[in-house]
C-alpha positions as CSV (number, residue, x, y, z in Angstrom):
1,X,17.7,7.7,-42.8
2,X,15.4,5.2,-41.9
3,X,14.2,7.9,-38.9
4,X,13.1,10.6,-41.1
5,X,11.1,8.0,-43.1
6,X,9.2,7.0,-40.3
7,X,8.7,10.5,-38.9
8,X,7.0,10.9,-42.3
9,X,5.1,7.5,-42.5
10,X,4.0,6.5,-38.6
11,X,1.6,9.6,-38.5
12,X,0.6,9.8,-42.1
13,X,-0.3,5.8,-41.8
14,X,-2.0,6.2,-38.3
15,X,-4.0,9.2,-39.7
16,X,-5.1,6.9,-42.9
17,X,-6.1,4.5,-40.4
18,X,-7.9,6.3,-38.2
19,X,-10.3,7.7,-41.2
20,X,-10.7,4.4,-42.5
21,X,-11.7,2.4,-39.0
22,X,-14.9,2.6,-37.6
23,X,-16.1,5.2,-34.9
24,X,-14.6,3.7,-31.8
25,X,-17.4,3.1,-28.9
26,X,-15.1,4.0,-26.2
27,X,-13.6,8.1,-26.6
28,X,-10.7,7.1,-24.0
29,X,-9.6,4.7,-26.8
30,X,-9.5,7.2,-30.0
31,X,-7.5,9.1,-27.6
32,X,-5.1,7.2,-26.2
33,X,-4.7,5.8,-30.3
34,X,-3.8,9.4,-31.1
35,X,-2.1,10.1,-28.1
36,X,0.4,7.4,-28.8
37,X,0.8,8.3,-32.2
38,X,1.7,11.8,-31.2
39,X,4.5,10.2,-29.2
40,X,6.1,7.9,-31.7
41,X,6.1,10.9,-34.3
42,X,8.1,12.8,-31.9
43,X,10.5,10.2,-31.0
44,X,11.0,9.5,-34.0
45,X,11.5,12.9,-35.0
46,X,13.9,13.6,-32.1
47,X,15.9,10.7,-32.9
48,X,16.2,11.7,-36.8
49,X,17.6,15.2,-35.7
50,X,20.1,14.0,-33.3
51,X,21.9,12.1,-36.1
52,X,24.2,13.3,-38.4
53,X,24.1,15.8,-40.7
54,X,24.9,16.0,-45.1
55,X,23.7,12.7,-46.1
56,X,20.9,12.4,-48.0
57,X,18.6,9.3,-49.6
58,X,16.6,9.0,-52.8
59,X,13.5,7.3,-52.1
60,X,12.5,6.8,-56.3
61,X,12.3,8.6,-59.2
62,X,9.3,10.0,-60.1
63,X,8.8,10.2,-64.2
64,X,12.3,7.9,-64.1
65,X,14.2,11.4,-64.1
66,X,12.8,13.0,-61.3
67,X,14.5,12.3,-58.1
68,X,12.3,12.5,-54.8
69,X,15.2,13.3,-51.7
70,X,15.2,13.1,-48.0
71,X,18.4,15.1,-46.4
72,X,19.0,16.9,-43.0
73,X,20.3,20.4,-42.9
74,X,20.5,22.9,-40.4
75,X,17.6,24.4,-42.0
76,X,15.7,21.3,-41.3
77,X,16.2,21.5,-38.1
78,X,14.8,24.6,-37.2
79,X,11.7,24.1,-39.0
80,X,11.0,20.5,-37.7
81,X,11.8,21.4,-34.0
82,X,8.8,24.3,-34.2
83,X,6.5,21.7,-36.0
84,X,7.3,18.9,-33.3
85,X,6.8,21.5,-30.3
86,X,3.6,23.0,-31.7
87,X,1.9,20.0,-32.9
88,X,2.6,18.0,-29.8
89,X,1.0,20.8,-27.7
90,X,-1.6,21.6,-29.9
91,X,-2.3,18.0,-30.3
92,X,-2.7,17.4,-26.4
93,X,-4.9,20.7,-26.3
94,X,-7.7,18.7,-28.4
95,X,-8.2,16.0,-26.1
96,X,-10.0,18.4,-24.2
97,X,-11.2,20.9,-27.0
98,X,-12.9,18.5,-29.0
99,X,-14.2,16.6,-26.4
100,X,-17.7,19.0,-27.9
101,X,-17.0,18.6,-31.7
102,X,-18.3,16.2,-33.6
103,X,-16.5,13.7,-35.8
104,X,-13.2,13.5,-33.7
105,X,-11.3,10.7,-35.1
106,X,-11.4,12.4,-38.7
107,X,-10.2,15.4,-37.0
108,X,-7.1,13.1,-35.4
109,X,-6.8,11.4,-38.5
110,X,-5.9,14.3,-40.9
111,X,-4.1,16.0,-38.4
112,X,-2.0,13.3,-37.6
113,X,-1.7,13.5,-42.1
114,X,-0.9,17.1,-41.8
115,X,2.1,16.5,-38.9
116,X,3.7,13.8,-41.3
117,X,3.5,16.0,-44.1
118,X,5.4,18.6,-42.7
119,X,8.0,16.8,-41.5
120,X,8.4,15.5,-45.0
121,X,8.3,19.1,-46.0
122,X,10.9,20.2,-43.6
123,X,12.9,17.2,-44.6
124,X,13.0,17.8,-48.5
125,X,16.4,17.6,-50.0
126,X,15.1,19.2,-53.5
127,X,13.0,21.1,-54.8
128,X,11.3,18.7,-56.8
129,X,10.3,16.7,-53.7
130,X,9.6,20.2,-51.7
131,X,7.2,21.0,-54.4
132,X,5.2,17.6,-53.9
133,X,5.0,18.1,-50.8
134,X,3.7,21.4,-50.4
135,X,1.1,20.3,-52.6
136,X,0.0,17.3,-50.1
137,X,-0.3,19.9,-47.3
138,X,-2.9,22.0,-48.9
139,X,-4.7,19.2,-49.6
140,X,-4.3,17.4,-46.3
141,X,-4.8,20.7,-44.3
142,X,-8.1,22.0,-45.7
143,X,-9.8,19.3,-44.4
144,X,-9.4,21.0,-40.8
145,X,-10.7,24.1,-42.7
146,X,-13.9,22.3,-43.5
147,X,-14.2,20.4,-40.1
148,X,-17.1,22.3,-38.6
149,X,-19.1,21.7,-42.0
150,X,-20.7,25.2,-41.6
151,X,-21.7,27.1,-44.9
152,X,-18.7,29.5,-43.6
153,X,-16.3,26.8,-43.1
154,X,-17.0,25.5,-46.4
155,X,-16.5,28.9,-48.1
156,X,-13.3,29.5,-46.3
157,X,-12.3,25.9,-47.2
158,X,-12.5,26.4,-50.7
159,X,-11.1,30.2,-50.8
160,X,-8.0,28.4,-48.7
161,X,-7.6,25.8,-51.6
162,X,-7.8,28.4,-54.6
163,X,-5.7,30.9,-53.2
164,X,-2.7,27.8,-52.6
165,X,-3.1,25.8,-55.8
166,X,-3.2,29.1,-57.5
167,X,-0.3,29.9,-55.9
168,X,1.1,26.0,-56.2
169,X,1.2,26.5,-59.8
170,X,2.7,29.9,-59.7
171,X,6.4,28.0,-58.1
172,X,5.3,25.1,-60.7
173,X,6.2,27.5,-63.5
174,X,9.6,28.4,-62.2
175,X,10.7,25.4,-61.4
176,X,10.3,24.3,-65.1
177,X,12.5,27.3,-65.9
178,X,15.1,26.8,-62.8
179,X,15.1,23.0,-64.1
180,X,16.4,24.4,-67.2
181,X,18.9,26.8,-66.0
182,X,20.5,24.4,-63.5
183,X,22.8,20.7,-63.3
184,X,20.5,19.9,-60.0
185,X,17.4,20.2,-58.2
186,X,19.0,20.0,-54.8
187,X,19.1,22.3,-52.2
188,X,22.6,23.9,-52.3
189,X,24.1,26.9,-50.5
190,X,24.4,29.7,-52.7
191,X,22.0,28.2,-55.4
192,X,22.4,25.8,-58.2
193,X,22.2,28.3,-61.2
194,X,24.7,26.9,-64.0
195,X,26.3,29.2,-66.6
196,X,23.7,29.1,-69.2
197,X,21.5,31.1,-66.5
198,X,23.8,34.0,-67.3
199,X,22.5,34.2,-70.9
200,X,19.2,35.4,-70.0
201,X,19.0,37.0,-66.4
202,X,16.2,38.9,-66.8
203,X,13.9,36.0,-67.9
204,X,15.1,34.2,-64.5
205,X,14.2,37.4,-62.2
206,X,11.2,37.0,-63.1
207,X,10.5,33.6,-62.7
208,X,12.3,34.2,-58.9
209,X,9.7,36.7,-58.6
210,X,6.3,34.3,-59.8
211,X,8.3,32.0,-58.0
212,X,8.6,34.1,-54.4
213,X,4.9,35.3,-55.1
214,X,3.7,31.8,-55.4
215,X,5.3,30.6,-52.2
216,X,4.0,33.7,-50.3
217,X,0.3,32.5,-50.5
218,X,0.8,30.2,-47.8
219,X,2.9,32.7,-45.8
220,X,-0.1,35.1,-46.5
221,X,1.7,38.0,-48.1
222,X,0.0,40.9,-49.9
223,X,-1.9,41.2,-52.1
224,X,-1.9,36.9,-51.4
225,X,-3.0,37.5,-48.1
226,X,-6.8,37.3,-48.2
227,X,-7.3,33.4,-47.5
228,X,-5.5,33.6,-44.6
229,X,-7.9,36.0,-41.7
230,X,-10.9,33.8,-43.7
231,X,-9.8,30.4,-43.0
232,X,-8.0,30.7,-39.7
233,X,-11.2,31.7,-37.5
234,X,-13.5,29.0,-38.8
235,X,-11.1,26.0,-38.1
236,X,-11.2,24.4,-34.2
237,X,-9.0,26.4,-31.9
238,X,-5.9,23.6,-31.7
239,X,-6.0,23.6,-35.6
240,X,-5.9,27.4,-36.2
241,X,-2.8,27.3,-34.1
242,X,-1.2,25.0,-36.2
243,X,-2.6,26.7,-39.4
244,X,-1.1,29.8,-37.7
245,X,1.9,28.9,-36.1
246,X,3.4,25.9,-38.5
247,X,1.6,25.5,-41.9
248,X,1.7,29.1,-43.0
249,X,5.9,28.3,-42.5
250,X,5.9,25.6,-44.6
251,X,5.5,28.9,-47.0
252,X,8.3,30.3,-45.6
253,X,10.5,27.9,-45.9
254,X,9.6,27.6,-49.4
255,X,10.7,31.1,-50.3
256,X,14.0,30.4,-48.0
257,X,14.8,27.7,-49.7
258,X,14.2,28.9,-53.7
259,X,16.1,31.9,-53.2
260,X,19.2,30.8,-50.6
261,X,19.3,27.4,-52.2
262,X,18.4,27.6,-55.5
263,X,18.5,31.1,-57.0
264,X,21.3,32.2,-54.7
265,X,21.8,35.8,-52.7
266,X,24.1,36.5,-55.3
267,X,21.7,36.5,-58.2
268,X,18.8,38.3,-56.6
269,X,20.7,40.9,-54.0
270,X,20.2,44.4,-55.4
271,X,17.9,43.8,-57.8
272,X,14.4,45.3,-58.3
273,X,13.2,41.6,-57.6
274,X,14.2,42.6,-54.1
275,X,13.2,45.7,-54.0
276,X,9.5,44.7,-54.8
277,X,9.7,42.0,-52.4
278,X,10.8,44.4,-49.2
279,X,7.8,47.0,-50.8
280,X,5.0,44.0,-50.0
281,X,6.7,42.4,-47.5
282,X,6.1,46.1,-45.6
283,X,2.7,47.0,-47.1
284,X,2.2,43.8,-44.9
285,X,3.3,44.3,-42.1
286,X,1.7,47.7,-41.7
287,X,-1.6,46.2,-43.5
288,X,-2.1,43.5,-41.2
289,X,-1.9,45.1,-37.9
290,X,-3.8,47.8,-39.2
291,X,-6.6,45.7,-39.9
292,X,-6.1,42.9,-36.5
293,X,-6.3,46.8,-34.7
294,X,-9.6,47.4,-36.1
295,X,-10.8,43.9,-36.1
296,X,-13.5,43.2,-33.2
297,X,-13.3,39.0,-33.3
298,X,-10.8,37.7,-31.0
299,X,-9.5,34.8,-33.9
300,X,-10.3,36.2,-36.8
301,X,-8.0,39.2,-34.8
302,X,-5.0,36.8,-34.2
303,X,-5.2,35.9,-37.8
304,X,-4.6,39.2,-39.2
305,X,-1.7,39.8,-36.6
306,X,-0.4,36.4,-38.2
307,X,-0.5,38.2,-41.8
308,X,1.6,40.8,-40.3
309,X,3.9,39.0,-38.3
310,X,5.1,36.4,-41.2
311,X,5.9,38.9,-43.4
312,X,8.3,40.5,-40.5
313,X,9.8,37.2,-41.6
314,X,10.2,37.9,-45.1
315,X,11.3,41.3,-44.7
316,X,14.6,40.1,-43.3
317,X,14.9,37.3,-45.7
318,X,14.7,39.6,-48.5
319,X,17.2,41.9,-47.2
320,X,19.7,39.3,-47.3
321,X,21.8,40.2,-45.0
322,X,23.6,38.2,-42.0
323,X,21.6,39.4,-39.0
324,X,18.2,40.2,-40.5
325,X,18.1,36.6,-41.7
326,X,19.3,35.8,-38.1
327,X,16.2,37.5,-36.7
328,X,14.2,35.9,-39.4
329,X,14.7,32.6,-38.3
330,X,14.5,33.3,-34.8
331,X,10.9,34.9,-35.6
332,X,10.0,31.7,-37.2
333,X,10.7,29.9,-33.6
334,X,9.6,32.8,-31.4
335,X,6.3,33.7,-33.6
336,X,5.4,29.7,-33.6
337,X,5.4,29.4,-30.2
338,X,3.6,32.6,-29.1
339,X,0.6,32.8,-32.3
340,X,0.4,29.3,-31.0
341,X,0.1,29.9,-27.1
342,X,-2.4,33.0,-28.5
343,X,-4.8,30.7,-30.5
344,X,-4.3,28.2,-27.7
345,X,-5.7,30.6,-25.2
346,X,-8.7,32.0,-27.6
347,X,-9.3,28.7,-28.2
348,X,-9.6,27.9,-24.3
349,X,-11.7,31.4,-23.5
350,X,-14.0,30.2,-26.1
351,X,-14.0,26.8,-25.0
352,X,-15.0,27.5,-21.5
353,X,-17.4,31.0,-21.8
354,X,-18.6,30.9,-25.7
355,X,-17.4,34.4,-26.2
356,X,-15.8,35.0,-29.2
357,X,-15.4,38.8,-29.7
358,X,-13.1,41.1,-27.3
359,X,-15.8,43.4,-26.3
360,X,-17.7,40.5,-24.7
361,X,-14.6,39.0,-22.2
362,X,-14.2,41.9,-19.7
363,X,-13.4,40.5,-16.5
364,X,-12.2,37.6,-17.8
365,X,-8.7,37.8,-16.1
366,X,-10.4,37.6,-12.9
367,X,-12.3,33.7,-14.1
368,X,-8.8,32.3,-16.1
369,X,-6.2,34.1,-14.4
370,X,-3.5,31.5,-15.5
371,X,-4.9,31.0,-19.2
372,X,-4.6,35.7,-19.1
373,X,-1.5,35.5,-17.8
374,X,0.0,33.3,-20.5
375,X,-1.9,35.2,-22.8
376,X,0.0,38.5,-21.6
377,X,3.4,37.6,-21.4
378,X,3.0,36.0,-25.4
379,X,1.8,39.3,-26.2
380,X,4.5,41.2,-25.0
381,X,6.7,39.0,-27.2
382,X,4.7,39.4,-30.2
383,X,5.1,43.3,-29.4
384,X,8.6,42.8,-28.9
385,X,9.1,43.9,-25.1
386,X,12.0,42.4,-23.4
387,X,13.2,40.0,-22.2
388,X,11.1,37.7,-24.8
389,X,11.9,36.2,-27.5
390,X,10.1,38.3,-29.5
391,X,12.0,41.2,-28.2
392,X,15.2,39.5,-29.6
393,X,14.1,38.4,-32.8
394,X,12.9,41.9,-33.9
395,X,16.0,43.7,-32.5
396,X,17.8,41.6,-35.0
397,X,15.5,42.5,-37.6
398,X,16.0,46.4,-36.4
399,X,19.9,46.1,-36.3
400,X,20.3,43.8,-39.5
401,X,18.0,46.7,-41.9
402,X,20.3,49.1,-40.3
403,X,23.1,47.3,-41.4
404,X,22.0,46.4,-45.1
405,X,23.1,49.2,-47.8
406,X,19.6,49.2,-49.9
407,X,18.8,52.9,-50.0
408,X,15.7,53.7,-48.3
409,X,14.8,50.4,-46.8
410,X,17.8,50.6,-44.1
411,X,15.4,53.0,-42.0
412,X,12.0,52.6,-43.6
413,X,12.1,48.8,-42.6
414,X,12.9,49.4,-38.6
415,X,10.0,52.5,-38.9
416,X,7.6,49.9,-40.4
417,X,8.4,47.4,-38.1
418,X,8.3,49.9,-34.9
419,X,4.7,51.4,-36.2
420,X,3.3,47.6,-36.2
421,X,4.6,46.9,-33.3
422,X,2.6,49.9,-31.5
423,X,-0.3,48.7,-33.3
424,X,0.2,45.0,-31.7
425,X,0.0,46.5,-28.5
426,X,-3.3,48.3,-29.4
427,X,-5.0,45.0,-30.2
428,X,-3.7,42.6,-27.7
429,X,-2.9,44.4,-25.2
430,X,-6.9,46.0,-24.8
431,X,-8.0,42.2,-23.7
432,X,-5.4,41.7,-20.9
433,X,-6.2,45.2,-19.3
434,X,-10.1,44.5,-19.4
435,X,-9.6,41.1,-18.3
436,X,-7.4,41.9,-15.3
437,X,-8.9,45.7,-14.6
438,X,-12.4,45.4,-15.7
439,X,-13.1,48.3,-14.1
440,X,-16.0,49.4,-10.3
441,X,-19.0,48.7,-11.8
442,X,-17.8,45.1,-12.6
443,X,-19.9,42.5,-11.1
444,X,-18.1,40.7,-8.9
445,X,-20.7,38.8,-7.1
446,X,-21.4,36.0,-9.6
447,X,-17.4,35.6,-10.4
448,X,-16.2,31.9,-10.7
449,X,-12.7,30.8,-11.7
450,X,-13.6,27.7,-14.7
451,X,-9.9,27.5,-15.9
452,X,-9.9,24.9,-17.9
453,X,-8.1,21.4,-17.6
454,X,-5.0,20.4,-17.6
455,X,-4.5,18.8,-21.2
456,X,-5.1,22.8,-22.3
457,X,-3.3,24.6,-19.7
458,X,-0.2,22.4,-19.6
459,X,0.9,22.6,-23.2
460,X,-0.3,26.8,-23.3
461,X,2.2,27.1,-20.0
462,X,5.0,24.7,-21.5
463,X,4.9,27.4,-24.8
464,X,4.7,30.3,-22.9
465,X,7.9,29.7,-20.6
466,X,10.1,28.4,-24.0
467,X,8.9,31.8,-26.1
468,X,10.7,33.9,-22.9
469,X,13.7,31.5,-22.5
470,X,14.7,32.3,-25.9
471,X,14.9,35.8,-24.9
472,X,16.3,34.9,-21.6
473,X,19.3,32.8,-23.1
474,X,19.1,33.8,-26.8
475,X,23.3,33.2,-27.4
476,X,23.4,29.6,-28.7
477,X,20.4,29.4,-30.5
478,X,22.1,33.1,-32.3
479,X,25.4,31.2,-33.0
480,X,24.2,28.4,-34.4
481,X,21.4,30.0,-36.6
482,X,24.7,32.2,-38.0
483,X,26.9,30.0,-37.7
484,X,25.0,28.3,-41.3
485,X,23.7,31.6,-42.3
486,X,27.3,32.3,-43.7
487,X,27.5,29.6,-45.8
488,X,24.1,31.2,-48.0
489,X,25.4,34.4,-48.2
């Protein structure tokens, strides 16, 4: 137990630290501080999921009744390993990123906050202490909003922290409610509803639904969306891909967690609380690509397609049924690593040419080939072409909508999803071809290959070669994703 608390408290301490101490003179130093700290998080992380599973620990009672738990589910897991991977990487791509910024160690010092909040989110064992925590992480996160200090950044900053608290106190309400309609707190299979919830089940639909809506607004779904393709381009390249590819899950795990763990399947399954959900979770989906198509910005671009892509996510949690959860969760691992590999590259095109919008980077295959590359086989598996991840992830989506018996939504969901992933093509897809095919009048005289070092191209290659091995050898990660799927539905 002791393992989870130091995954939580050596990079939350080291980030206080690093805000509090004085500029270092030497840049090697600040690095090799945050480099180190980056290391011990993830060992200590590593070392807290390899131990056993079902226990859990109360660190104190908040209000004397109010119990704030640590446990370690499968559920944890899966969320913690994509937060380790992408932070590690992302946090290895800045020691070359930022090397231009100003005010580095406050940028490594709430980062290394955000990283231990998230483990504690992932490592919540009620929703009590889930709650607190999601709190902390819009707190600690907009702080990499606001990092440029830009009037733009500032603005996006705040928009970021009234769209979450808004939606913060949205999931306070239910819990109040849920408090009083359950024996527990805790996360339990199947939900903790007692038998006084029975007396009143239309009151508690729609508390799950203020409750789900509330949750969305970090996981950017209609009509919640709007913070998302605002604050995502302003933030440093290694921070929108965390913002992209980690935070906006701790929103998904949110809504995973009220309705498999506290509501139940059972409860909500066939309900017009589900049928409203699957209505925005697809108005999303279609929504955000649509907009990512006809966006010219390459960030702000990759930001739509995140709004999109999440709630491909939340479709096949709401449908609630064994596969389409199945491909939810193996979205939430595929998506991570490719939006980050994606951000990863922008982040290195801009880094290395100051070009920001699509139009501009023709030809640009021919000066990063490696960083393109990379950036192409990611965006195949965001389309879902085999044999990525992607690919997988969405054909259990496809087969699991099939399978449901919600009238309507078995076919409309795999048309949906099949439209927006044409459209992903159209706006990813337009870069690689310019960059690698730019075409006879293209100047090739004054060419130069500036890929850029290896603290950015190591981690973007390391991401790109997991996102296809899940597609490549999908079967274990499948069994054991179902294998606790059963015991929610």
């Amino acid at each position: 137990m002791y393992l989870i608390l130091l995954s939580i408290l050596v990079p939350v301490l080291s980030g206080i630290y690093l805000l509090v101490r004085k500029e270092y003179a030497d840049r090697k130093r600040l690095l090799f501080v945050a480099g180190s700290c980056f290391i011990l998080t993830g060992a200590c992380v590593t070392a807290a999921l390899c131990g056993p599973r079902g226990f859990s620990y109360t660190l104190f009672h908040l209000a004397g009744t109010l119990p704030v738990v640590f446990a370690i589910d499968e559920m944890s897991v899966l969320f913690a390993v994509v937060t380790l991977i992408i932070f590690l990487g992302a946090g290895f791509f800045s020691f070359e990123y930022m090397k231009h910024e100003q005010k580095e160690k406050r940028y490594y010092g709430f980062y290394l906050i955000v990283f231990g909040v998230l483990n504690a989110l992932c490592f919540a064992g009620n929703l009590v202490t889930f709650y607190l925590f999601f709190e902390m992480l819009t707190l600690s996160s907009m702080p990499l909003v606001l990092h440029t200090g830009s009037k733009e950044a500032i603005m996006a900053g705040l928009k970021y922290l009234f769209y979450s608290l808004c939606g913060a106190y949205m999931a306070l309400f239910g819990l109040y409610f849920v408090s009083q309609n359950s024996d527990s707190l805790t996360f339990t299979p199947g939900g903790v509803l007692n038998e006084s919830a029975a007396s009143h089940p239309g009151l508690l639909l729609v508390v799950a639904m203020i409750m789900i809506l509330g949750f969305s607004v970090k996981a950017g779904m209609f009509p919640m969306h709007a913070w998302l393709p605002t604050a995502h381009p302003v933030a440093p390249a290694p921070a929108s891909a965390v913002l992209s590819a980690v935070i906006v899950k701790g929103g998904v795990l949110a809504i995973l967690r009220v309705v498999y763990y506290i509501f139940g399947s059972s409860f909500l399954n066939g309900t017009w609380v589900q049928r409203t959900w699957l209505v925005l979770t697809l108005v999303t989906v279609f929504m955000g690509s649509m907009l990512a198509y006809r966006e010219p910005a390459l960030k702000k671009r990759l930001a739509y397609s995140t709004v999109s892509q999440l709630s491909y996510i939340l479709f096949g949690i709401a449908v609630m049924e064994t596969q389409s959860i199945t491909g939810s969760l193996l979205h939430v691992l595929a998506h991570g690593l490719i939006k980050a590999v994606l951000f990863l590259c922008a982040g290195a095109i801009i880094y290395t040419t100051g070009k920001t919008k699509v139009d501009e980077l023709r030809g640009i295959g021919k000066e990063m080939p490696l960083t393109m590359w990379c950036y192409t086989i990611v965006s195949l598996g965001l389309i879902g072409i085999p044999p990525t991840g992607g690919f997988i992830s969405k054909w259990y989506l496809a087969v699991g909508s099939f399978a449901s018996s919600i009238p309507v939504f078995g076919w409309l969901g795999p048309l949906i999803l099949l439209i927006s992933a044409l459209l992903t093509a159209g706006y990813l897809l337009p870069l690689t071809i310019q960059g690698f095919l730019p075409g006879a009048d293209y100047d090739y005289t004054n060419l130069k290959k500036r890929e850029p070092s290896l603290f950015m191209t190591v981690p973007i290659l390391i991401m790109t070669v997991l996102s296809v091995l899940i597609g490549l050898f999908p079967t274990q990660i499948v069994n054991w994703i179902e294998s606790f799927i059963n015991t929610l539905l």
